[in-house]
C-alpha positions in Angstrom: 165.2 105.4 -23.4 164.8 103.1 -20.7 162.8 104.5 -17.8 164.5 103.7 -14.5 162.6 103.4 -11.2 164.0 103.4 -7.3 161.5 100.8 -6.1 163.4 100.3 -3.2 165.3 102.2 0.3 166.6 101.1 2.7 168.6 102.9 5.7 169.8 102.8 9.3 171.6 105.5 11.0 171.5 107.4 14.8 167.6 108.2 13.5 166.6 104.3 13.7 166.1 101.8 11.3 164.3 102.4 7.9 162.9 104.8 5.9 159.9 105.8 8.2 162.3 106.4 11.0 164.4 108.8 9.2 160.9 110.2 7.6 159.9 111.3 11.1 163.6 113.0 11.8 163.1 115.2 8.8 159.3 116.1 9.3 160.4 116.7 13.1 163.5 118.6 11.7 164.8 117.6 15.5 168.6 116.1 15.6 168.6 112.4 16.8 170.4 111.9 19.8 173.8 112.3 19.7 176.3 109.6 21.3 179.4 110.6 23.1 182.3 109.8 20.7 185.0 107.8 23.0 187.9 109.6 23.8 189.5 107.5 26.1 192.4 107.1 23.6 193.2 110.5 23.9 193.3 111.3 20.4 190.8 114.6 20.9 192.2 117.7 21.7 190.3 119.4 24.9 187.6 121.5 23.1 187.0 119.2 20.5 183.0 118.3 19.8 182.7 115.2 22.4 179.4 113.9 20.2 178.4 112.3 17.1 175.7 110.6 15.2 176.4 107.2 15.9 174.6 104.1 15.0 173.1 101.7 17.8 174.2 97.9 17.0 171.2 96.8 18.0 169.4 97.9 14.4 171.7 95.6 12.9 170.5 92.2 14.2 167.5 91.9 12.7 169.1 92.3 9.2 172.6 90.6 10.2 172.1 87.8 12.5 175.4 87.7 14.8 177.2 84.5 13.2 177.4 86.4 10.3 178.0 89.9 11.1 181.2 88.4 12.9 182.9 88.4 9.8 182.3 92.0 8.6 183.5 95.1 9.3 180.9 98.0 10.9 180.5 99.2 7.6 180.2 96.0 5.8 177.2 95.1 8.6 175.3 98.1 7.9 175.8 97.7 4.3 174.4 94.6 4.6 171.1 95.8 6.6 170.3 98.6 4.4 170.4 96.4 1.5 168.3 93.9 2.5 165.6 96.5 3.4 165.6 97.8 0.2 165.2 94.5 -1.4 162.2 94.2 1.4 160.8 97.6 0.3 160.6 96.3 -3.3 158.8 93.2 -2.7 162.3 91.0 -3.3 162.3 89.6 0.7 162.3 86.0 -0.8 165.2 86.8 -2.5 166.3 88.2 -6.3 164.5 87.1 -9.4 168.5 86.3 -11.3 171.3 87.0 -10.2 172.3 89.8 -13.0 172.3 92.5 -10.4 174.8 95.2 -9.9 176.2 96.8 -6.7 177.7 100.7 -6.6 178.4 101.9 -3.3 180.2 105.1 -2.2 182.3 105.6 0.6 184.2 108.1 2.0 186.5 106.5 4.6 186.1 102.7 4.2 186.3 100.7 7.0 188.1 102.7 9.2 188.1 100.9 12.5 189.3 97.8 10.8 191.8 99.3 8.9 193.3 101.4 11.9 193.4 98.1 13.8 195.5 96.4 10.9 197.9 99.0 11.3 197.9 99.2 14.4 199.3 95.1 14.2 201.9 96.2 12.0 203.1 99.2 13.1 203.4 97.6 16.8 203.9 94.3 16.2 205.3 93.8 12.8 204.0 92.8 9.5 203.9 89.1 10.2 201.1 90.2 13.2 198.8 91.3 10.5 194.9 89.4 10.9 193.4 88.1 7.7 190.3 88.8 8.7 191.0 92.7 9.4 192.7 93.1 5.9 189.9 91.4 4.1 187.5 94.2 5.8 189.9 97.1 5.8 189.5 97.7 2.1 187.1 99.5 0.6 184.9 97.8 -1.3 184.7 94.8 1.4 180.9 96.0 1.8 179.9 95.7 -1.9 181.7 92.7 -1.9 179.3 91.5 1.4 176.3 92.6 -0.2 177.0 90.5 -4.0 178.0 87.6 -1.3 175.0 87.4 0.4 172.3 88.3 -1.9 173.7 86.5 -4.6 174.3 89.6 -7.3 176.9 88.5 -9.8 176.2 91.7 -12.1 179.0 94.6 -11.6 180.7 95.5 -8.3 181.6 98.9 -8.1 182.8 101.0 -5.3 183.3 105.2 -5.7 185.6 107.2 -3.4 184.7 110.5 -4.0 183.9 111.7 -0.9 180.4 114.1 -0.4 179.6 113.7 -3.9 180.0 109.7 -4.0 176.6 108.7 -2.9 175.1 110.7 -6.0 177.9 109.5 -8.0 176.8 105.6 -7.2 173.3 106.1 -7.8 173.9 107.6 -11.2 176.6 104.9 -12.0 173.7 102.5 -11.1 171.4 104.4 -13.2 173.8 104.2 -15.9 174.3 100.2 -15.8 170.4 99.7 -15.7 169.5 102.0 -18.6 172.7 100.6 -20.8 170.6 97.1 -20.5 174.4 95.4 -18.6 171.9 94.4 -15.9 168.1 95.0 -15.4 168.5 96.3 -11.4 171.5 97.3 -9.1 171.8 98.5 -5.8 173.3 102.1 -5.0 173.9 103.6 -2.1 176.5 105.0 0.0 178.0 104.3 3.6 180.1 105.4 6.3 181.3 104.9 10.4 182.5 107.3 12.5 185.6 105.9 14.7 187.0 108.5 17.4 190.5 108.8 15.4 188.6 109.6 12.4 186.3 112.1 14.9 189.3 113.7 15.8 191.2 114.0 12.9 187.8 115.7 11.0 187.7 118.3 14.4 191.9 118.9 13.4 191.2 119.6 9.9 188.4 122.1 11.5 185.6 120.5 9.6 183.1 120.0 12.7 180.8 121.9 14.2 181.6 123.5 18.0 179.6 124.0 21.0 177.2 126.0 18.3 173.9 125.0 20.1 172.0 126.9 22.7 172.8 124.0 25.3 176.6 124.4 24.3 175.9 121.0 22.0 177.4 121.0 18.5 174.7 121.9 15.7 174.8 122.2 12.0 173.8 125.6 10.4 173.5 125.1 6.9 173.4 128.0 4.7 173.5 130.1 8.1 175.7 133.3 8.2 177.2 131.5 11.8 177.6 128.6 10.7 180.9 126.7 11.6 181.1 122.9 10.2 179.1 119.2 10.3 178.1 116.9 12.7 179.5 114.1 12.3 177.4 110.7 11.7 177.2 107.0 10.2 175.2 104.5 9.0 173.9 103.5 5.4 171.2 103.9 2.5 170.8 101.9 0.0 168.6 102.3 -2.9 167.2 99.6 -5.6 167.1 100.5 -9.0 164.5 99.0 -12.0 163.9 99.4 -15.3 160.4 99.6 -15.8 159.7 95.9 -16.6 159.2 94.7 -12.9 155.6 95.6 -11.5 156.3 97.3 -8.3 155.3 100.6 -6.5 157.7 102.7 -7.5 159.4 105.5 -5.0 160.7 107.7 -7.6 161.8 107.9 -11.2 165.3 108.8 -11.9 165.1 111.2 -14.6 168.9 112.5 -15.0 172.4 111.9 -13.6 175.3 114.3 -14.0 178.8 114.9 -12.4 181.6 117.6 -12.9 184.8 118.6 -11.5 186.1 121.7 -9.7 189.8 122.0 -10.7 190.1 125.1 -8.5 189.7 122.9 -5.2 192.7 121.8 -3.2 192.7 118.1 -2.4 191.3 118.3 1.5 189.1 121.4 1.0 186.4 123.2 -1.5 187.7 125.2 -4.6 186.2 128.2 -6.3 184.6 127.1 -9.7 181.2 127.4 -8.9 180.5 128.9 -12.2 181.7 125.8 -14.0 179.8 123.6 -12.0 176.7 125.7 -12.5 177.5 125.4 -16.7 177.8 121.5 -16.3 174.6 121.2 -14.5 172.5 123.3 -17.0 174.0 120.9 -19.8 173.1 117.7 -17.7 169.5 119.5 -17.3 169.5 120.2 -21.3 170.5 117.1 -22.1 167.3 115.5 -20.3 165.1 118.1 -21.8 164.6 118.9 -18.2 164.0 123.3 -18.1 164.3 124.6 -14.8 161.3 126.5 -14.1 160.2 122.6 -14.2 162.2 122.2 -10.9 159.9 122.5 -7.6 162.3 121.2 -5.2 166.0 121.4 -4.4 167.6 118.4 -2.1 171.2 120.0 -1.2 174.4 118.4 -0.1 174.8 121.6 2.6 175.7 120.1 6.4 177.3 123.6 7.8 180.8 123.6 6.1 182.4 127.2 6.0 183.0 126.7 2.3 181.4 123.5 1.3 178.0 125.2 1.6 179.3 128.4 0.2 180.3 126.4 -3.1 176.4 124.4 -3.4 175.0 127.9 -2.6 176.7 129.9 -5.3 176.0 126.6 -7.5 172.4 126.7 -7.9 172.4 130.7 -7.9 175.2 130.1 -11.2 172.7 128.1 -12.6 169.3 129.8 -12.1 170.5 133.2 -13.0 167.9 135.7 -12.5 165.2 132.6 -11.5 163.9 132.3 -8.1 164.9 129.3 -6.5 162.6 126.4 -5.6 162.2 125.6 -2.1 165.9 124.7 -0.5 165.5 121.5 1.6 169.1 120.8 3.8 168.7 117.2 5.2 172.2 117.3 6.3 170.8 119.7 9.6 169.4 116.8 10.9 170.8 113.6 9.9 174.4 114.7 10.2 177.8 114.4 7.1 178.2 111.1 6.2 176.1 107.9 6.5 173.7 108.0 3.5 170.8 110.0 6.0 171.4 113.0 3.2 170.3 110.3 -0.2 167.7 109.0 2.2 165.9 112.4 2.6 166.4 112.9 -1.4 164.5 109.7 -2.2 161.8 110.7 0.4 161.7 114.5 -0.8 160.9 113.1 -4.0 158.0 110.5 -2.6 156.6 113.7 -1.1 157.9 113.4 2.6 157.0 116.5 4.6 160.2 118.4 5.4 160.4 120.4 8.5 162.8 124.2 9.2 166.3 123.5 8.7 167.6 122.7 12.0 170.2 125.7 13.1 169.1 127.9 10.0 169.0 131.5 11.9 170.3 133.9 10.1 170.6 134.1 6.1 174.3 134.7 4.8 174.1 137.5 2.7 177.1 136.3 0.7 175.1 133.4 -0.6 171.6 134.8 -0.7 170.2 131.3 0.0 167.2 130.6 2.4 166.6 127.0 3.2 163.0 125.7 3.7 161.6 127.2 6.7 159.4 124.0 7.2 155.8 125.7 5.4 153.7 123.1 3.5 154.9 122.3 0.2 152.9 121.3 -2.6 153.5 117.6 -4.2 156.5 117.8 -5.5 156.8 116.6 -9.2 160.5 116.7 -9.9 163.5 117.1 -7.4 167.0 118.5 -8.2 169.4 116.8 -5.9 173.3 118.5 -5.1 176.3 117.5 -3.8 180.0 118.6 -3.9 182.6 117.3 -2.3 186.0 118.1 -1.2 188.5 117.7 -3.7 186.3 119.3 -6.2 184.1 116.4 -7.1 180.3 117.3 -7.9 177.6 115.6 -8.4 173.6 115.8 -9.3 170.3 114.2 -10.1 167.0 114.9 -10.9 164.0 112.6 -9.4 160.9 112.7 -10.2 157.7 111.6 -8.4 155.8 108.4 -9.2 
């Protein structure tokens, strides 16, 4: 089988620009600055969260000159910048060998400030109002779309809506492609922005956290017996994947992909099929030859959702039965839902990247029985089991291993 290699990463989000920002955020285990969300518009009810992790534009224009991020949506721009990064980080800055590459990108909301302004136009000013330029960004694939554009990738173009579980999802679609010989690298990752309607319509649905912080700020508490929803956050990772013919220092192997689906789950919440999901991740693991006592490290799609971390939690206990669990890392503390800050951390787990306490993590939930990493040394990690599941009842996993 063909052996697949991550040889690049690149990111941006509210922790800075690149992979050695977001490697000090996680060994820091501190919360970047949060931005106040606008609410000027009035779309917030009074005690809704008033901050998120929001992206400075300022990252962008080193990656996206300003002529051309004129023409792209938010997403589309940091899209853009996190790719090229990761064709920097793989010693591809001058460009890609052919042009048989792919591009899978996830996305949970699409552009969502260009596609409110569209309708916006219509709604107010009827249909003949509506910019070009804002429908050909207010779909969601316009970013993968950017990316082939720019860097010239004529391989597939693929774009997965599958909520938390789509970033995993595009990487092992990516994987897929590669090891199937359709192209001999592609680009995966997974992106997101955070407007103030879609702030206050995630606070509606009650998915965010509340005034949970000792400074009455809004904090994450995965896995924690308080805790009460997300922080909200944007930006964008993107990862390249190789087959093994390309000499280049690889940051991890990928060594297994796997998805299933939780028919239990409503379509805007978490379901209760944990079970199933565990019995669908054993057989991607015994597929790959892969036993779990061989697991040293677990990168988890937790972020402080009421159920969503119940459902990961019960997950990985389903599947390790009467095992002890590796060490519980739960990146989502500090780099917020949404944004690609979560893969990131994954790719970095599996490089080695010291991990510090879960941010918020106080109190063990004795319904779950899961303790995340409490920030002690870790050994080198050798292969990473990474988790996520998604509202809806999507699911998704993969295994990394270290170069």
């Amino acid at each position: 089988m063909t052996e697949i290699f991550i040889t690049g990463l690149g990111t941006v989000g509210a922790y800075g620009s690149g992979a050695e920002s977001l490697r000090r955020v996680l060994a820091a285990s501190e919360l970047p600055a949060p931005s106040e969300v606008d609410r000027s518009a009035g779309y917030h009810l009074a005690q809704a969260p008033r901050k998120a992790l929001l992206l400075d534009p300022a990252l962008l224009r080193e990656w996206v000159p300003p002529g051309e991020a004129r023409r792209m949506s938010p997403p589309s721009r940091f899209a853009l910048a996190a790719a090229r990064m990761a064709f920097r980080c793989a010693g591809l800055g001058e460009g890609l060998p052919d042009e048989r590459t792919g591009v899978v990108i996830s996305t949970a909301f699409g552009p969502s400030s260009y596609s409110e302004g569209l309708l916006r136009q219509i709604l107010l000013e009827g249909p003949e109002s509506a910019s070009p330029i804002l429908f050909m960004e207010s779909v969601a694939n316009a970013p993968a779309a950017q990316i082939a554009i720019a860097s010239k990738a004529r391989g597939p173009s693929v774009t997965i809506c599958q909520r938390e579980a789509g970033a995993l999802l595009a990487v092992g679609q990516a994987a897929a492609d590669v090891a199937a010989g359709r192209v001999p690298r592609a680009l995966a990752g997974t992106l997101d922005e955070m407007t103030p309607l879609l702030h206050s319509l995630l606070d509606r649905f009650g998915a965010l956290a509340r005034n949970s912080g000792p400074d009455g700020t809004e904090v994450a508490r995965p896995f924690d017996l308080r805790r009460a929803g997300f922080v909200a956050a944007e930006g964008a990772t993107m990862l390249l994947l190789e087959s093994g013919e390309r000499t280049a220092s690889p940051l991890a192997r990928v060594a297994a992909w796997g998805s299933a689906f939780d028919p239990t789950a409503p379509a805007v919440g978490w379901g209760t099929g944990s079970a199933g999901l565990a019995r669908s991740l054993r057989r991607t693991l015994d597929r790959a030859g892969i036993p779990l006592e061989s697991i040293d490290r677990i990168v988890t799609g937790a972020s402080g959702s009421r159920s969503g971390d119940r459902v990961e939690a019960l997950l990985l206990k389903e599947a390790w039965g009467d095992l002890p669990l590796p060490p519980v890392l739960a990146p989502k503390s500090v780099t917020g839902e949404y944004g690609g800050g979560f893969l990131g951390a994954a790719v970095l787990a599996a490089a080695g990247a010291p991990f510090g306490p879960t941010a918020g993590f106080e109190e063990p939930d004795p319904e779950l029985g899961v303790v995340p990493h409490d920030g002690s040394p870790l050994a080198p990690p050798s292969t990473i089991l990474v988790t996520s599941v998604a509202a809806g009842g999507a699911a998704s996993w993969l295994v990394l291993e270290a170069p």
